[in-house]
Each structure stands twice: as structure tokens, then as C-alpha cells.
N, C-alpha and C positions, 0 to 999 in steps of 0.2 A: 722394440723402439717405442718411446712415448710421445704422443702423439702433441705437436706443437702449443694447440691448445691447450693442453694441460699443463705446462708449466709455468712456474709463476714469473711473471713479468718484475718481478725485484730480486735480485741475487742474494741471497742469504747471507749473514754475516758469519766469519770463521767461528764456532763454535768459543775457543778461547778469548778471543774478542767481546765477545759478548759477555762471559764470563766477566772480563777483566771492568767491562763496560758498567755492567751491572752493582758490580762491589763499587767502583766509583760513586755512582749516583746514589749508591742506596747509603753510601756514609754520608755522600753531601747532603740525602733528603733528610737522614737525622739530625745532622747539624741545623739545617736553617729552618727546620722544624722548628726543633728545640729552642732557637733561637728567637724566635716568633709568640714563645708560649704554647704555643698548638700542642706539643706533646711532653710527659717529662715533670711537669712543673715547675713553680720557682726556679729550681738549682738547673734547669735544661736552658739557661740563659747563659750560662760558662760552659757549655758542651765543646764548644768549639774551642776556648782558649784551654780544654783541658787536655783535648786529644791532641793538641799542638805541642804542649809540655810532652803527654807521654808518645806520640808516636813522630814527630817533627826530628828530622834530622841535625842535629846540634853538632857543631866544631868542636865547641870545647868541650862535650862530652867525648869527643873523638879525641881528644887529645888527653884525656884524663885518662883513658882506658888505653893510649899506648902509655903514657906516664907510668901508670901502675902493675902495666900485663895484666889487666884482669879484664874482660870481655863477656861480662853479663849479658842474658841472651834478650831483658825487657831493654839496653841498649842497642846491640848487636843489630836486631829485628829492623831499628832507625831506618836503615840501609834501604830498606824496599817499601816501611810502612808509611813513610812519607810520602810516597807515590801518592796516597790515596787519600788524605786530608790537603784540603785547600783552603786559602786563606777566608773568601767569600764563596757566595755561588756563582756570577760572574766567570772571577780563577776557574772553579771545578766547569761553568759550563764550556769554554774555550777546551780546557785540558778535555774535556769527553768525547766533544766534536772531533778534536786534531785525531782522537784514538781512535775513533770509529772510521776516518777515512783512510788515516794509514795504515791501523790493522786490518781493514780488509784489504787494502791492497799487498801488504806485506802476508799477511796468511792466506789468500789466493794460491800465492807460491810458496810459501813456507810451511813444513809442518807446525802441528797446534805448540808443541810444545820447543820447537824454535824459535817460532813467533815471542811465545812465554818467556823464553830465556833472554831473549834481547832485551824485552822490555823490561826482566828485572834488572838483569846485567846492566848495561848501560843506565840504570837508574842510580843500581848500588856505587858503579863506577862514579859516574857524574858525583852523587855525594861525597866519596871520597876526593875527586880532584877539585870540590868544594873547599875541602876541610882543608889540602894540603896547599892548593893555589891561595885561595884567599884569607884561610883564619878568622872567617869572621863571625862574628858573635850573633848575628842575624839570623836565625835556624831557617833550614831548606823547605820547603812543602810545595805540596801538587806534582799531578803529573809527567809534567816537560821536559824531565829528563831522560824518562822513560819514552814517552812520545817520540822527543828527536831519534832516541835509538831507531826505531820504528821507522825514523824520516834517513835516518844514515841507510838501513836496509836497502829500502826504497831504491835512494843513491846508489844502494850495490847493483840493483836489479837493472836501474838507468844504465849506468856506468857499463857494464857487461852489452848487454841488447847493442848499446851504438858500439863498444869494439867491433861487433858480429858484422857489422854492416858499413865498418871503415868511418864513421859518421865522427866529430871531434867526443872523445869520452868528456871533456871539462863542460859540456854544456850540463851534464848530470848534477852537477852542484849549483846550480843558477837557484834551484828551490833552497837549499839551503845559506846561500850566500846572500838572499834576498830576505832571508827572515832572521837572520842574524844583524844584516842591514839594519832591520825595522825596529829589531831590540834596542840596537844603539842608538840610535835615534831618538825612541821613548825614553833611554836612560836622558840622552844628554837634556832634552824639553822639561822631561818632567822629572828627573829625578829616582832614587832608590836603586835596591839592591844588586849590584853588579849577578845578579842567580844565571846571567845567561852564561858563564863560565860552566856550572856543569852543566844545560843543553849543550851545549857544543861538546863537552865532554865527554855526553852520551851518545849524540848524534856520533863521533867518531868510532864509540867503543860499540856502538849497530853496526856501524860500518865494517868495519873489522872483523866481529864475528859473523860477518854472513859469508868469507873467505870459506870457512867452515861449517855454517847450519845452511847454506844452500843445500838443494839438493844435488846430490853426488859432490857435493864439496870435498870429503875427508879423502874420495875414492881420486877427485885431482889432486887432491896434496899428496896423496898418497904417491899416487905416479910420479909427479913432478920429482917429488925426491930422492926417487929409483931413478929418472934421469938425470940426476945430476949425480 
């Protein structure tokens, strides 16, 4: 047994977390680098508008690649690598913060690469029910909708704990109905991009899949459908 004193007084963050943490910040510290002149040169002052062109999630790139069945993979990629450019540093520092607290609360309990899968999943999903809800010409970027995955988990883990304990399950979404609240809100005051369609998009499709990446998830489905 180790002796109290020796452990560290900060909980370590899930290992994938930090991972995920780290690619964030280190594309945002090139961008507003580059941005800055600090590194790169001249041409390191469009870094940012270029990685939006090539890794930014586009509608109607989505809709040219079902138009023609062809699914190029410097497209395809869209899906997940937009998670990780943001439009400012501002965007990226909000998007890293929400990551850090939800990922560790979600990879606590979740394995690393559950954890992982939500947050691509529900990221790729959210783009997708970008493209097909709204069509709009605005390209996606930043983390949020991988995050809300992250925030749907979350919700799963709520949601469960008060059935256990008979307690109302719908108080589990107050965190979610409260920052979807606030998006609307800043839309309707200040205007721009209706983007919170795929947060919520994603926050559902975390929701969702943690029926299954919990743990012993597959082994309740499993039963469940031998009883019935």
C-alpha cells in the first residue's frame, strides 16, 4: 500500500485526453504563431486561412462527393480534422478547456479508446448532420462537437447514477440544456453561424454510443436481447 503522502494531490489526466489535448494546442500554437510573424515567415500569416481551406469541414464538398460517389481521402479526413483547427485562439482556448474537463471526467470511466471514439464519432457525426440539416456554405471548425460528445457521455453517466438511486433521470440534461440555452441566446444578440446544430448533434451521438462503450455495455445488450 502507498503511503498517503506520496501521492500526488492532482489527479492525472486520462492519458488519451491529454493526447487529444496536446494536438489541439499545438496546431492552435502554430497557427497564432504564424500568425504573429514569430515563426514561418511572410507566407506563416495565411497559415490559418489555409488549414481551414484544407482541413475545415465543407457542405458542399459533402455534397459533391455524394453527387459524384467519389470520396477522396484529403476530403473524407474533413470529418475529424476539423475538430482540431479553430477559427481564433480565443475558439481553440474555450474548445481545450471544455476538453480537459470533460475528458477527464468521461475517461475516468471510460476506456482510453472509448473515450477516443466518442470524440471522433460524434464529431464526424455532428459534421455530417451539419451538412445534411443545414447545407450551408459556412465550413465547420473547432472542437464542439466533439466536446458535446464528451458532454452527452457525461449525460450517460448522470443519467444512469440517479436511475440507481430512484432520483428524477431528466435533471441529467440541465448541463446540456443550459448551454445550448446560451448558444441561442449569443446567436439571436449577436448573430452568426447557426454551428450549434452539430453540438447537439454530437452531444446526442456521445449519448448514444456510451449505451455501448460503457463498461460492460455490450455484455447488457447482450443479455437484454436474450431476454427478450
Amino acid at each position: 500500500m502507498s503511503h498517503p503522502d506520496d501521492q500526488s494531490p492532482v489527479n492525472p489526466l486520462p492519458p488519451v485526453v491529454t493526447a487529444l489535448f496536446l494536438l489541439l494546442a499545438g496546431v492552435e500554437a502554430a497557427l497564432w504563431l504564424g500568425s504573429q510573424g514569430i515563426v514561418g515567415g511572410p507566407t506563416s500569416v495565411g497559415w490559418r486561412l489555409e488549414a481551414i481551406q484544407r482541413y475545415a469541414f465543407s457542405a458542399d464538398i459533402f455534397d459533391w462527393m455524394v453527387a459524384t460517389g467519389q470520396w477522396p481521402m484529403e476530403h473524407v479526413i474533413r470529418f475529424v480534422s476539423y475538430l482540431f483547427v479553430h477559427g481564433n485562439f480565443t475558439h481553440a482556448l474555450f474548445g481545450g478547456v471544455l476538453l480537459l474537463a470533460m475528458g477527464k471526467m468521461v475517461g475516468e470511466v471510460f476506456s482510453g479508446a472509448a473515450t477516443l471514439a466518442i470524440f471522433l464519432c460524434s464529431g464526424a457525426v455532428g459534421a455530417l448532420g451539419y451538412a445534411v440539416v443545414l447545407n450551408s456554405a459556412v465550413p465547420l471548425l473547432g472542437s464542439y462537437p466533439g466536446v458535446y460528445g464528451l458532454i452527452g457521455a457525461f449525460t450517460f453517466l448522470l443519467w444512469t447514477r440517479l436511475g440507481a438511486v430512484g432520483a428524477p433521470q431528466a435533471r441529467a440534461f440541465s448541463l446540456i440544456g443550459m448551454l445550448v440555452g446560451i448558444q441561442l441566446l449569443f446567436g439571436l444578440i449577436f448573430g452568426g453561424n447557426p454551428d450549434w446544430v452539430a453540438d447537439v448533434i454530437g452531444f446526442g451521438t456521445g449519448f448514444c454510443l456510451s449505451f455501448a462503450l460503457t463498461p460492460g455495455g455490450w455484455q447488457r445488450i447482450r443479455e437484454k436481447i436474450r431476454r427478450q
